[in-house]
PDB file with one MODEL, atoms N, CA, C and O in Angstrom:
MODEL        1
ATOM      1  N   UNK A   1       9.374   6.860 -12.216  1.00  0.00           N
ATOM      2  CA  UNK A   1       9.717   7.877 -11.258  1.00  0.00           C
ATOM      3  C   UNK A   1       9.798   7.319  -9.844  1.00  0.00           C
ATOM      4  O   UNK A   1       9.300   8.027  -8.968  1.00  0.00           O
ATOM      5  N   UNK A   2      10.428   5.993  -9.428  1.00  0.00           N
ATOM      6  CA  UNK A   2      10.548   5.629  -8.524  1.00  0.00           C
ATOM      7  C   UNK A   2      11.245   6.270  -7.350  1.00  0.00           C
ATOM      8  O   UNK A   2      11.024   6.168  -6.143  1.00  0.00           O
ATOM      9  N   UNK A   3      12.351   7.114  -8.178  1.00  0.00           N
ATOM     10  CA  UNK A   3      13.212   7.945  -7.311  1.00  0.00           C
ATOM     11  C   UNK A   3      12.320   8.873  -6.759  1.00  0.00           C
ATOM     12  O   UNK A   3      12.361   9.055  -5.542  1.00  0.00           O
ATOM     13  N   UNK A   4      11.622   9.411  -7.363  1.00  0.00           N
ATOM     14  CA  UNK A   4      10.543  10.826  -6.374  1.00  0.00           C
ATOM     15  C   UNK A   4      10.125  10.478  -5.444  1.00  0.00           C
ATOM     16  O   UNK A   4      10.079  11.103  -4.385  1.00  0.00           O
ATOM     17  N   UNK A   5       9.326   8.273  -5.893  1.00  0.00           N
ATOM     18  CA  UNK A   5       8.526   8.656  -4.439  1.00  0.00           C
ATOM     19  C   UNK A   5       9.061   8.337  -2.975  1.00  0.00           C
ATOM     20  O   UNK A   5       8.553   8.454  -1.860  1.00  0.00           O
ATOM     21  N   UNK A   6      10.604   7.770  -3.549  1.00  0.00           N
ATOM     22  CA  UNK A   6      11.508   7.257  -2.419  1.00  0.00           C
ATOM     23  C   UNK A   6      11.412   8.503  -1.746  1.00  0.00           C
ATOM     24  O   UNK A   6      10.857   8.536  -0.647  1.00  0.00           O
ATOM     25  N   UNK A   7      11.968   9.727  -2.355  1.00  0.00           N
ATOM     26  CA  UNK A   7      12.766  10.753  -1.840  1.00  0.00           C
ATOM     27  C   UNK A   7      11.584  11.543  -0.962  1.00  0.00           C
ATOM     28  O   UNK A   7      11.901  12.193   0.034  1.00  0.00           O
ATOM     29  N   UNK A   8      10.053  11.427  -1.453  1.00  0.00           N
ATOM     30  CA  UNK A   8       9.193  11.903  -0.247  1.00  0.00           C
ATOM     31  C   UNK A   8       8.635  11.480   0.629  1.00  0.00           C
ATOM     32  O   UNK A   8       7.758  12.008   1.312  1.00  0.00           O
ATOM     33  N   UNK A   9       9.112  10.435   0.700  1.00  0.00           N
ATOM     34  CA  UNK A   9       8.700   9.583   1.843  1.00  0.00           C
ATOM     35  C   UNK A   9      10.207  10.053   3.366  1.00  0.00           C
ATOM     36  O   UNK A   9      10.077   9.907   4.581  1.00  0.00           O
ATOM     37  N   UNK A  10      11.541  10.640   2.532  1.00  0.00           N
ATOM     38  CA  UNK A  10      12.178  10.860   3.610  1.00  0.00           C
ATOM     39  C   UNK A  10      11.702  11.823   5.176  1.00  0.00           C
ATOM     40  O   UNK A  10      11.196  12.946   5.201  1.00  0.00           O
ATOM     41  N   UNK A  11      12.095  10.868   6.463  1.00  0.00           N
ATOM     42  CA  UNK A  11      11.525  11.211   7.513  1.00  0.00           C
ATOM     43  C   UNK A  11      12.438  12.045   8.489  1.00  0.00           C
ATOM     44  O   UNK A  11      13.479  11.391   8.414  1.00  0.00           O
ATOM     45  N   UNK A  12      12.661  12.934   9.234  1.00  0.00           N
ATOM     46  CA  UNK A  12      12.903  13.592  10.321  1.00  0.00           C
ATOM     47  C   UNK A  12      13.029  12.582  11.228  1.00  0.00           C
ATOM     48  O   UNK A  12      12.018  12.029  11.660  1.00  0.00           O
ATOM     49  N   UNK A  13      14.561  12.131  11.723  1.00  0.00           N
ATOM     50  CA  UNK A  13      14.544  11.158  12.761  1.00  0.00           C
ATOM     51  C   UNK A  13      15.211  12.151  14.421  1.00  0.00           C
ATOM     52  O   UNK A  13      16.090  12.934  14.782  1.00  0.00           O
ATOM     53  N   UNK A  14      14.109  11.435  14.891  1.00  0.00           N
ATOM     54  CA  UNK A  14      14.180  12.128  16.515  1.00  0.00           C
ATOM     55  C   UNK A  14      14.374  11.463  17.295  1.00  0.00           C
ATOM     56  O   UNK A  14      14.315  10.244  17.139  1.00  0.00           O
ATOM     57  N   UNK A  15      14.699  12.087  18.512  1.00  0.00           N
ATOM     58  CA  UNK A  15      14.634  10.833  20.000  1.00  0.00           C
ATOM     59  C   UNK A  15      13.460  10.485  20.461  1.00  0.00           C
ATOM     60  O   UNK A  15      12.587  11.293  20.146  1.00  0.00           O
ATOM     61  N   UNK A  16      13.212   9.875  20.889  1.00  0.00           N
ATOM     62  CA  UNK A  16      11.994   9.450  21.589  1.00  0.00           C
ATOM     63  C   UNK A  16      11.571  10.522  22.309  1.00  0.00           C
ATOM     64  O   UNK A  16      10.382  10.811  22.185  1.00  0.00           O
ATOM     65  N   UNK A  17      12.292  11.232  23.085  1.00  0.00           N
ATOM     66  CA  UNK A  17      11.455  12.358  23.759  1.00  0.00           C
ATOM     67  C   UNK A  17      10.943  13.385  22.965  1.00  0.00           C
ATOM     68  O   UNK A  17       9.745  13.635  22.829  1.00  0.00           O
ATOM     69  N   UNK A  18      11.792  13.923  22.490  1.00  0.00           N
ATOM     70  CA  UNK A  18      11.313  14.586  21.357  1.00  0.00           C
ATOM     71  C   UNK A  18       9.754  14.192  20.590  1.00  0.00           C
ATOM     72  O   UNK A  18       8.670  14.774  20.552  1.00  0.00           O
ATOM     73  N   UNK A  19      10.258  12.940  20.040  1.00  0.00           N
ATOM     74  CA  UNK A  19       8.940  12.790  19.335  1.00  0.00           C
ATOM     75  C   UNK A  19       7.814  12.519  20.183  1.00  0.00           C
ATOM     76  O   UNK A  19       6.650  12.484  19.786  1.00  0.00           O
ATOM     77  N   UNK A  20       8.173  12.339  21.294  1.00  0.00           N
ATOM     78  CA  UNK A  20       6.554  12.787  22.303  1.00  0.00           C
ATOM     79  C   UNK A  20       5.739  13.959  22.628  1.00  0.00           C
ATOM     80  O   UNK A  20       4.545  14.224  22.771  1.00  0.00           O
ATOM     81  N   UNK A  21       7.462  14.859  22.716  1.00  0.00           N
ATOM     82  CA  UNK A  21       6.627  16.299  22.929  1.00  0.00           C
ATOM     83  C   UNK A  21       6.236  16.619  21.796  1.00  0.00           C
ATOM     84  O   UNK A  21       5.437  17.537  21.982  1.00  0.00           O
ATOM     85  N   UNK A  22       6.317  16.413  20.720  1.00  0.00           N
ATOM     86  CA  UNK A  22       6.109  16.984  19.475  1.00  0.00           C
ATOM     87  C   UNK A  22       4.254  16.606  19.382  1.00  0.00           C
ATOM     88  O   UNK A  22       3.340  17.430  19.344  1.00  0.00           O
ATOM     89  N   UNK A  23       4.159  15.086  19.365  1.00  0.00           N
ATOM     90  CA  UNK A  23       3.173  14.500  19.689  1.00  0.00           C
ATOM     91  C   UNK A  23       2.036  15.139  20.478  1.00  0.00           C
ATOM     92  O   UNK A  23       0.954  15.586  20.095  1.00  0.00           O
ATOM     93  N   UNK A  24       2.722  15.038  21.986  1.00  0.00           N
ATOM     94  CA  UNK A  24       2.089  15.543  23.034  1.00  0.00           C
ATOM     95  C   UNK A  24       1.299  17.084  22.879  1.00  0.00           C
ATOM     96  O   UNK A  24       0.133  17.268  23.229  1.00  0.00           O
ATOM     97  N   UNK A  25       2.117  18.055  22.330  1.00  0.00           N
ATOM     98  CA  UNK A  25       1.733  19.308  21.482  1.00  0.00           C
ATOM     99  C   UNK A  25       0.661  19.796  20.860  1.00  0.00           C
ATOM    100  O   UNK A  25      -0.220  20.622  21.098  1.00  0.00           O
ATOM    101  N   UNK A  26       1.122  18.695  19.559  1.00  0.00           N
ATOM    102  CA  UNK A  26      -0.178  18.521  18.439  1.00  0.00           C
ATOM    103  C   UNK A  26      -1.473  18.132  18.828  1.00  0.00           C
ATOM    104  O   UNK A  26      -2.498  18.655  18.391  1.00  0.00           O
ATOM    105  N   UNK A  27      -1.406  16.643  20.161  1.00  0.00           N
ATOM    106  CA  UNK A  27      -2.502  16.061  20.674  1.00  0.00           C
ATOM    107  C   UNK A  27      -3.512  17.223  21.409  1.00  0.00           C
ATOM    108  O   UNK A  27      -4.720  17.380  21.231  1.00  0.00           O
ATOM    109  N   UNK A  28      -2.674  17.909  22.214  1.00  0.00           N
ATOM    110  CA  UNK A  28      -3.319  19.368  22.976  1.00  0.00           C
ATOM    111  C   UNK A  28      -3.884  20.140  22.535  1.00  0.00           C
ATOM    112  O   UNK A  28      -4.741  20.759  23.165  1.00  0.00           O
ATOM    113  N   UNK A  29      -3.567  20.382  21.189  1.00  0.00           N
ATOM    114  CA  UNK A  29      -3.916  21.621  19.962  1.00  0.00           C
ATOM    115  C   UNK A  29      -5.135  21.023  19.625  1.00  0.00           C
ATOM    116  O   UNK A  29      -6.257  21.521  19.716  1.00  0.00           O
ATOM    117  N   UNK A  30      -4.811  19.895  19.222  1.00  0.00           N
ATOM    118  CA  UNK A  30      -6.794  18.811  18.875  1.00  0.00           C
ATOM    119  C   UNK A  30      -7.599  18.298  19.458  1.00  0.00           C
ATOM    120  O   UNK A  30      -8.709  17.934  19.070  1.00  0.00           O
ATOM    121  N   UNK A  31      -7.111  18.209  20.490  1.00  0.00           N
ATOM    122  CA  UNK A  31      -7.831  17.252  21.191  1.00  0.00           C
ATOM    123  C   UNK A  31      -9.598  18.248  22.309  1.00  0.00           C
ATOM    124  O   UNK A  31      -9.593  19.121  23.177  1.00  0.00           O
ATOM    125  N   UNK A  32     -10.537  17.627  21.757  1.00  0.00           N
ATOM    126  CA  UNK A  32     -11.889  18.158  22.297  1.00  0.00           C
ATOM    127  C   UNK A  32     -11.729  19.281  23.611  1.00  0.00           C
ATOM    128  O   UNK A  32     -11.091  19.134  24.653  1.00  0.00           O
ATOM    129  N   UNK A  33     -12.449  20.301  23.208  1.00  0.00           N
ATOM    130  CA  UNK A  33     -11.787  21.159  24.151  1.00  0.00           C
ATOM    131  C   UNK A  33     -12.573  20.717  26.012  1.00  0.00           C
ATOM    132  O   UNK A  33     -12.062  21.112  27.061  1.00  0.00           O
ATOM    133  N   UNK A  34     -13.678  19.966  25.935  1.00  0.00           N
ATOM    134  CA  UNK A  34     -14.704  19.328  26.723  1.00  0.00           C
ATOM    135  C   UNK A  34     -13.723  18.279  27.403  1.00  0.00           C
ATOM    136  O   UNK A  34     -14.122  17.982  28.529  1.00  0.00           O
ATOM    137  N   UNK A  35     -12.529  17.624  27.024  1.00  0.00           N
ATOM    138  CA  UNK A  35     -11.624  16.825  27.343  1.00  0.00           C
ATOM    139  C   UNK A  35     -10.682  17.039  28.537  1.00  0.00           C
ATOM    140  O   UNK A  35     -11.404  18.025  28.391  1.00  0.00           O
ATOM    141  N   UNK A  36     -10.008  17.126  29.347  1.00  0.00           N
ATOM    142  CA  UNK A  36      -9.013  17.677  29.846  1.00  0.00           C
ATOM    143  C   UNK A  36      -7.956  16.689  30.338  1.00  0.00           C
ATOM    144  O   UNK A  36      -6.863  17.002  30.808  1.00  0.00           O
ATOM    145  N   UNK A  37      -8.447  15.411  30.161  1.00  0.00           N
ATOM    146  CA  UNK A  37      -7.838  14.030  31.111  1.00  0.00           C
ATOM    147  C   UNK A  37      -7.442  13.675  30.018  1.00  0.00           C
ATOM    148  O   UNK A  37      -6.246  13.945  30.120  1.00  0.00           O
ATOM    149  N   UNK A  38      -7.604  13.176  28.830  1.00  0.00           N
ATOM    150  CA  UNK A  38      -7.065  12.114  28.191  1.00  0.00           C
ATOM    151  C   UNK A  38      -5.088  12.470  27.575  1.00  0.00           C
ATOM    152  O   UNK A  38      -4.773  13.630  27.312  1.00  0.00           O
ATOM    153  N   UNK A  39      -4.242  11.544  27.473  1.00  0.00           N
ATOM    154  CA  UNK A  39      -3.000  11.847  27.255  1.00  0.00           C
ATOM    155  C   UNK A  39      -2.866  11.347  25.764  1.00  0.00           C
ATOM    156  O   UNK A  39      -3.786  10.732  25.225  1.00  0.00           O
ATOM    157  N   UNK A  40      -1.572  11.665  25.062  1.00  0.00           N
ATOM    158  CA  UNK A  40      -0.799  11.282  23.805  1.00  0.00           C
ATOM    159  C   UNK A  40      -0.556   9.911  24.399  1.00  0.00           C
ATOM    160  O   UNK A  40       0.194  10.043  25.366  1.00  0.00           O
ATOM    161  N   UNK A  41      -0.842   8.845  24.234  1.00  0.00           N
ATOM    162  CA  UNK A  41       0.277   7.270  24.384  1.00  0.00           C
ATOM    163  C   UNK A  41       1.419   7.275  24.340  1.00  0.00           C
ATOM    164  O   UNK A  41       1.674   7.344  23.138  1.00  0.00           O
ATOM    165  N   UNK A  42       2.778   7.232  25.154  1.00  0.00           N
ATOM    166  CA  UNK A  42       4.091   7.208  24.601  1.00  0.00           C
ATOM    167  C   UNK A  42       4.718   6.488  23.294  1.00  0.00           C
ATOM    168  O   UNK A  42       4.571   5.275  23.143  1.00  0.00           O
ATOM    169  N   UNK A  43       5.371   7.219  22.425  1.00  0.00           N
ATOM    170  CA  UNK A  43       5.662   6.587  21.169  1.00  0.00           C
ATOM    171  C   UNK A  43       6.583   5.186  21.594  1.00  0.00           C
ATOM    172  O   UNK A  43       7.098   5.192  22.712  1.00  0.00           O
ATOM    173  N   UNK A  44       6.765   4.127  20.804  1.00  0.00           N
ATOM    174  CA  UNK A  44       7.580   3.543  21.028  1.00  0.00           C
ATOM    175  C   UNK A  44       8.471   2.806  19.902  1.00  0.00           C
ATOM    176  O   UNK A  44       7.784   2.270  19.031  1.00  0.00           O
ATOM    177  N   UNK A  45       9.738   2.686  19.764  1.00  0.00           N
ATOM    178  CA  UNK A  45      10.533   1.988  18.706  1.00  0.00           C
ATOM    179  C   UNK A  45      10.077   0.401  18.311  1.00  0.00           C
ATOM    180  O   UNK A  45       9.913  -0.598  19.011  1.00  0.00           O
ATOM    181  N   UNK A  46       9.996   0.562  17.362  1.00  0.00           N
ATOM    182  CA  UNK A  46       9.682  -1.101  16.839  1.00  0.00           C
ATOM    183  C   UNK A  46      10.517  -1.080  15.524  1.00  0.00           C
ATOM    184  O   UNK A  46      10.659  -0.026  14.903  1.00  0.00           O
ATOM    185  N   UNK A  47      11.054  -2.222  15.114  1.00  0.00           N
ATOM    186  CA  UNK A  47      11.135  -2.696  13.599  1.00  0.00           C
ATOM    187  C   UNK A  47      10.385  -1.704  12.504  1.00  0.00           C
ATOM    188  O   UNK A  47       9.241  -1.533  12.927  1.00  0.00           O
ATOM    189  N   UNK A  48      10.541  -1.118  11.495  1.00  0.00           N
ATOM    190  CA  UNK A  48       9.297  -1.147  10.679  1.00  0.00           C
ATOM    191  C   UNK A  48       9.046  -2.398   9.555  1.00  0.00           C
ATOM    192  O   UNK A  48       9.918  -2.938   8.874  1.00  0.00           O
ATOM    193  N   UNK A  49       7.605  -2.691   9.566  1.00  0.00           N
ATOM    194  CA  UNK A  49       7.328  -3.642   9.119  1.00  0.00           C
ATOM    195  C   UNK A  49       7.515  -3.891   7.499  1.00  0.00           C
ATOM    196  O   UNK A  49       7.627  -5.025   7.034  1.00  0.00           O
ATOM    197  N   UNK A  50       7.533  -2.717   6.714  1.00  0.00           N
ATOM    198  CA  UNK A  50       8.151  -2.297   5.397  1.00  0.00           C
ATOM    199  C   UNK A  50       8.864  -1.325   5.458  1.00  0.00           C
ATOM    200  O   UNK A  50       8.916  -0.500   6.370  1.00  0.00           O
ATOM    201  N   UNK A  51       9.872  -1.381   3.819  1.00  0.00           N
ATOM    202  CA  UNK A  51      10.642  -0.326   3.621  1.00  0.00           C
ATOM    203  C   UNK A  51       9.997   1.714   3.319  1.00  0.00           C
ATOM    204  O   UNK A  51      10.528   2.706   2.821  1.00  0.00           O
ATOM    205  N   UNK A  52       8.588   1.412   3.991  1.00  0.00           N
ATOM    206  CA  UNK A  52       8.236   2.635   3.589  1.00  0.00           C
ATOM    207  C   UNK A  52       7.476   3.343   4.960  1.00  0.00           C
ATOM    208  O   UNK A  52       6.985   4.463   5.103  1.00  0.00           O
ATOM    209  N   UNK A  53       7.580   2.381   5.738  1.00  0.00           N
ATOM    210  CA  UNK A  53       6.321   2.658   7.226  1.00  0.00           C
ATOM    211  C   UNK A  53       7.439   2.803   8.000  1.00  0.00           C
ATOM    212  O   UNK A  53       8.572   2.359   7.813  1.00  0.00           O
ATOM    213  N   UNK A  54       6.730   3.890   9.441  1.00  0.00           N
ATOM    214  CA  UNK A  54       8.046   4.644  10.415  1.00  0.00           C
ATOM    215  C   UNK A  54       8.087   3.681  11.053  1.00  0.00           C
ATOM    216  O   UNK A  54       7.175   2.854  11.040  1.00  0.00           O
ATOM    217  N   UNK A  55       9.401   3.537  11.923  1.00  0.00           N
ATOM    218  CA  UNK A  55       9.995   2.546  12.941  1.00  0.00           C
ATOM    219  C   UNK A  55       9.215   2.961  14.252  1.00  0.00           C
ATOM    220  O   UNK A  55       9.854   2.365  15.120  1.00  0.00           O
ATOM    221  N   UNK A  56       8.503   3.440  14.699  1.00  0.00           N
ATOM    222  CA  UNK A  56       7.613   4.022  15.894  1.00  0.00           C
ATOM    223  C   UNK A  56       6.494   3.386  15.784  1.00  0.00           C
ATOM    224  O   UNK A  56       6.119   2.991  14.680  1.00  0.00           O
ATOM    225  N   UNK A  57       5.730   3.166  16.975  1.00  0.00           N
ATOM    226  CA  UNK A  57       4.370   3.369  17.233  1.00  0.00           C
ATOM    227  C   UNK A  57       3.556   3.805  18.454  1.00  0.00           C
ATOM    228  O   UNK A  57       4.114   4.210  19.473  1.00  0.00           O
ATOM    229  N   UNK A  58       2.331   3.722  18.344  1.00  0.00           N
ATOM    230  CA  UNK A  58       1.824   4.062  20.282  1.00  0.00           C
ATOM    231  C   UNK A  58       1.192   2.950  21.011  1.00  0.00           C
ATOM    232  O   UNK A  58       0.912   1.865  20.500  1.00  0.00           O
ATOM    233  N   UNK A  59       1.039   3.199  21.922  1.00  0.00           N
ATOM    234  CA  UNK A  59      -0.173   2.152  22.537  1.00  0.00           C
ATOM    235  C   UNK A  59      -1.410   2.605  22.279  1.00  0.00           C
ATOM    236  O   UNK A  59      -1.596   3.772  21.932  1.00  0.00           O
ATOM    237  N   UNK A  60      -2.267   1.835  22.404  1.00  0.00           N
ATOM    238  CA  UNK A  60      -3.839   1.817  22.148  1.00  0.00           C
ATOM    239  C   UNK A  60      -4.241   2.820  22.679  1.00  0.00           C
ATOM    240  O   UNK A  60      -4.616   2.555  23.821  1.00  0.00           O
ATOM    241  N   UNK A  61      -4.407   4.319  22.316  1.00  0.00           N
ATOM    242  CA  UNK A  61      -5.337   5.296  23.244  1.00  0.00           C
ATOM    243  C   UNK A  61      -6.541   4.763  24.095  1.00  0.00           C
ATOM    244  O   UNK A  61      -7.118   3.922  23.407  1.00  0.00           O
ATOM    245  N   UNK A  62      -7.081   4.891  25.164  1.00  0.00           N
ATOM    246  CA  UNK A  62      -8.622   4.439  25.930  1.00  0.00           C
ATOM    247  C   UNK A  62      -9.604   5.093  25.190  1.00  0.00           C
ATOM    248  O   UNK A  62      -9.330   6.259  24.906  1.00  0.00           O
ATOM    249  N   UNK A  63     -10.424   4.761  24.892  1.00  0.00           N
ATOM    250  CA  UNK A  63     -11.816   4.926  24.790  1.00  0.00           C
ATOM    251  C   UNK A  63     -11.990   6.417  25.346  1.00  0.00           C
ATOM    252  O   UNK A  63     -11.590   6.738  26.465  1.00  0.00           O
ATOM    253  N   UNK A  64     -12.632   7.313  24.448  1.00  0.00           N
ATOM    254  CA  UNK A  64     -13.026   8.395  25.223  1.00  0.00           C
ATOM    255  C   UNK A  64     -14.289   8.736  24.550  1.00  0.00           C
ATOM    256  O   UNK A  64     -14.469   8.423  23.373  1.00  0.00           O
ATOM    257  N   UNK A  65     -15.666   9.713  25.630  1.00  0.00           N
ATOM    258  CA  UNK A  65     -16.466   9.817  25.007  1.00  0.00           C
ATOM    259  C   UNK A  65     -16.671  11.186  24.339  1.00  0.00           C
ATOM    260  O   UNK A  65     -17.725  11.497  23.783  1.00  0.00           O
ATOM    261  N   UNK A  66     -15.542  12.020  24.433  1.00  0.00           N
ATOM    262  CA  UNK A  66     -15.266  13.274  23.549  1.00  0.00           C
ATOM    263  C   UNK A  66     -14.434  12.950  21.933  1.00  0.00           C
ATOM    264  O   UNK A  66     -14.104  13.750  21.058  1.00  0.00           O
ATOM    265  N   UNK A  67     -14.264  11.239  22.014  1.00  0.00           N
ATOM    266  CA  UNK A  67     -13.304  11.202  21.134  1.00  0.00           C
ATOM    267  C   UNK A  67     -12.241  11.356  20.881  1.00  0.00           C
ATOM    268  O   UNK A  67     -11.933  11.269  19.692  1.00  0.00           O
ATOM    269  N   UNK A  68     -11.076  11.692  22.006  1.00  0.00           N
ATOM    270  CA  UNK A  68     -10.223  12.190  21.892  1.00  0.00           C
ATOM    271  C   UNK A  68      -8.784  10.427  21.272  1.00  0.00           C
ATOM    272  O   UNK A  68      -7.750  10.275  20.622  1.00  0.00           O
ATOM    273  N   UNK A  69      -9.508   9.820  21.859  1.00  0.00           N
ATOM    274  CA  UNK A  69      -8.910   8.025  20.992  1.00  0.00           C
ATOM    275  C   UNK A  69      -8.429   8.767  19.589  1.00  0.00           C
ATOM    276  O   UNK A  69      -7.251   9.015  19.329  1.00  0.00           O
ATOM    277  N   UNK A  70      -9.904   9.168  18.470  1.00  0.00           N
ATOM    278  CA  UNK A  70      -9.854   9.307  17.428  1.00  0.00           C
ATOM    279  C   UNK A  70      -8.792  10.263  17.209  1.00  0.00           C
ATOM    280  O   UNK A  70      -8.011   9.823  16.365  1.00  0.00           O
ATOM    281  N   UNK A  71      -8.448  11.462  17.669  1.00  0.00           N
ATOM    282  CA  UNK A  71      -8.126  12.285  17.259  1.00  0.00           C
ATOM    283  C   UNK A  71      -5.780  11.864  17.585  1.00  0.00           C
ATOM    284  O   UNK A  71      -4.793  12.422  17.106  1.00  0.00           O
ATOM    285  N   UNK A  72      -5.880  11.070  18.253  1.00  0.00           N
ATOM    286  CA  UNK A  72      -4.387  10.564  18.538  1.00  0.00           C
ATOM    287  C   UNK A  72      -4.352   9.285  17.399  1.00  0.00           C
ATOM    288  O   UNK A  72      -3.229   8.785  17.334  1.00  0.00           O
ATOM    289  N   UNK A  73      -5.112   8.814  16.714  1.00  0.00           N
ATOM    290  CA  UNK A  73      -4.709   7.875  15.752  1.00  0.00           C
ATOM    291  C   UNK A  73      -4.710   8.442  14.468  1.00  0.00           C
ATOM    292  O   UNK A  73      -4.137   8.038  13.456  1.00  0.00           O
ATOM    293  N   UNK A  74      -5.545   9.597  14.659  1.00  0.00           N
ATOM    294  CA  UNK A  74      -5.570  10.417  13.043  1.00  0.00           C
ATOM    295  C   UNK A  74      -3.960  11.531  13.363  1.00  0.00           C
ATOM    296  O   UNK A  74      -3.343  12.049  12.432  1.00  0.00           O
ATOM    297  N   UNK A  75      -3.669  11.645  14.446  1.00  0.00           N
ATOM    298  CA  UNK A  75      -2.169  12.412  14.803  1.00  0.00           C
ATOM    299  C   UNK A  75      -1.347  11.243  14.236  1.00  0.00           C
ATOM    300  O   UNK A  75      -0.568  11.463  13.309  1.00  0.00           O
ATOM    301  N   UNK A  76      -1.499   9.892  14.800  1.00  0.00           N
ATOM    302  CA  UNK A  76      -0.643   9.305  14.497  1.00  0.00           C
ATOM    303  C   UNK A  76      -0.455   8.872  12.925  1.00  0.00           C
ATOM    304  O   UNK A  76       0.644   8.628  12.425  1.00  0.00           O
ATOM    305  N   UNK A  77      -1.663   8.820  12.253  1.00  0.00           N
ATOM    306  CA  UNK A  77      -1.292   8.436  10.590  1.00  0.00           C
ATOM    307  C   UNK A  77      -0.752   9.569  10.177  1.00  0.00           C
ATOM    308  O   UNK A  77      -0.067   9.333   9.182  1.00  0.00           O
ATOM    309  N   UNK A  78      -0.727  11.092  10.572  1.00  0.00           N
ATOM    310  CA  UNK A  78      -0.332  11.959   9.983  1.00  0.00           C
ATOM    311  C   UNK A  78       1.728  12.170  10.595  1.00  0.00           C
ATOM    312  O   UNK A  78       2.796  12.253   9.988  1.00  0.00           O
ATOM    313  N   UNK A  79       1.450  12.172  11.561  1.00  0.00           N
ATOM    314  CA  UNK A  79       3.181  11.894  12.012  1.00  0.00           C
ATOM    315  C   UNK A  79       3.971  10.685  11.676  1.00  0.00           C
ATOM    316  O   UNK A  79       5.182  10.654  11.890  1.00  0.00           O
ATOM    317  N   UNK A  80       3.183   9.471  11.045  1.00  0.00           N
ATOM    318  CA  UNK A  80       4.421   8.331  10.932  1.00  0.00           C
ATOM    319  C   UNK A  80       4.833   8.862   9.422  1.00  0.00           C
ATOM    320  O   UNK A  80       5.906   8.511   8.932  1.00  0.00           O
ATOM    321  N   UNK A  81       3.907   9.740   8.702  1.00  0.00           N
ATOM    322  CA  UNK A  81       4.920  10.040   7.650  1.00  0.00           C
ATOM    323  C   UNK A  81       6.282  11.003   7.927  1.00  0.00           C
ATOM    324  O   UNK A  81       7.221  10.989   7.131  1.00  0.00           O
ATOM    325  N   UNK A  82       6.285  11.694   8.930  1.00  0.00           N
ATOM    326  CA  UNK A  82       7.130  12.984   9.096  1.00  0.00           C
ATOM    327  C   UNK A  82       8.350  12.511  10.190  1.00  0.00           C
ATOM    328  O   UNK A  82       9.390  13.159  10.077  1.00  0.00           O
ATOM    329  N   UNK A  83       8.330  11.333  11.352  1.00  0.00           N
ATOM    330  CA  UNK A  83       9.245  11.186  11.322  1.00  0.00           C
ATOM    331  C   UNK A  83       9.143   9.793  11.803  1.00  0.00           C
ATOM    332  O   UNK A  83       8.148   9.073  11.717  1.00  0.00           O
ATOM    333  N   UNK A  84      10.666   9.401  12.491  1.00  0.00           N
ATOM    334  CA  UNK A  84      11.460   8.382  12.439  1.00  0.00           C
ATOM    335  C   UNK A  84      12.130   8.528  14.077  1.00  0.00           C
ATOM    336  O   UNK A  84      12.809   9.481  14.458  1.00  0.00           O
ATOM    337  N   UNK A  85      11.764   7.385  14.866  1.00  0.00           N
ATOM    338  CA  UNK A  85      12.653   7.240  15.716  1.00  0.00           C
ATOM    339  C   UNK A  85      13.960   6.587  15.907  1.00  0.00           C
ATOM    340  O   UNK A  85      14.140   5.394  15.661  1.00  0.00           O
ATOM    341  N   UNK A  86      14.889   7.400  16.358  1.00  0.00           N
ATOM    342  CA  UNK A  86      16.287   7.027  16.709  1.00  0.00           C
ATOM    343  C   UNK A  86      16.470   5.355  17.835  1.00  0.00           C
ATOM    344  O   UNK A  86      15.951   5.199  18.940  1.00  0.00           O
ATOM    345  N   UNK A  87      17.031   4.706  17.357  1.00  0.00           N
ATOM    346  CA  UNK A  87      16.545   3.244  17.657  1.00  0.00           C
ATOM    347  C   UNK A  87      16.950   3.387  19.099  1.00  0.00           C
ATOM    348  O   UNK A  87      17.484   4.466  19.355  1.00  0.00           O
ATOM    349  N   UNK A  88      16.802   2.445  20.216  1.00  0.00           N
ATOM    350  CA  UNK A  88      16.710   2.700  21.179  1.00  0.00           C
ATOM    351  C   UNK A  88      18.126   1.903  22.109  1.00  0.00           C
ATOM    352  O   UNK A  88      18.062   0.682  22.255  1.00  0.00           O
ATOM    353  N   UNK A  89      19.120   2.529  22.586  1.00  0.00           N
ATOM    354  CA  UNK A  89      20.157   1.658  22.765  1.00  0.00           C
ATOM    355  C   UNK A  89      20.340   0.742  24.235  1.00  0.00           C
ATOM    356  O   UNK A  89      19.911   1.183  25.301  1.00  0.00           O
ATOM    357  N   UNK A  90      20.948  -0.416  24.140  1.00  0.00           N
ATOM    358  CA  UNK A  90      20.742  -0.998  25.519  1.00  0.00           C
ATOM    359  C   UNK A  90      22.553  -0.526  26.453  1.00  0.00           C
ATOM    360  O   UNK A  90      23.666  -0.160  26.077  1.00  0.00           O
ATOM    361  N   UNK A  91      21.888  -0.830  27.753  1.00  0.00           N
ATOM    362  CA  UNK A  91      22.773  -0.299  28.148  1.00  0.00           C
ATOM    363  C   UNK A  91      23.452  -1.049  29.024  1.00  0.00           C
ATOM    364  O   UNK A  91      24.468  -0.606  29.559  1.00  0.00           O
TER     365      UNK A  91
ENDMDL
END
């Protein structure tokens, strides 16, 4: 059943802005309500390193002592399944 697990792995490909606010959103909704400073990392286009991992990633969230680090890397394992960034063109 190789075909199934290709076919659920298909991703929602967005622009980069997009997939920030989307990001940015979700991060707000979770993030410690004791928090008010910490941000989403901007996503950024990369290669993906296999045929099954998203072409995106973030920068290193800072250290926070509400935790809010944790809660943008557990956003992020849950969004690189859902989408896909639109590659980035030079100009």
């Amino acid at each position: 059943m190789r075909y199934a697990r290709i076919e659920s792995m298909i991703r929602t490909t967005v622009s980069s802005a997009q997939l920030y606010t989307i990001l940015d959103a979700e991060f707000r909704k979770l993030r410690p309500a004791a928090c008010r400073r910490c941000r989403m990392p901007i996503p950024y286009w990369r290669p993906p390193p296999d045929d099954v991992s998203a072409n995106w990633h973030i920068g290193t969230p800072p250290q926070c002592p509400h935790g809010c680090h944790l809660v943008a890397v557990e956003l992020l394992a849950r969004m690189w399944t859902l989408y896909d960034m639109e590659p980035e063109t030079q100009n």
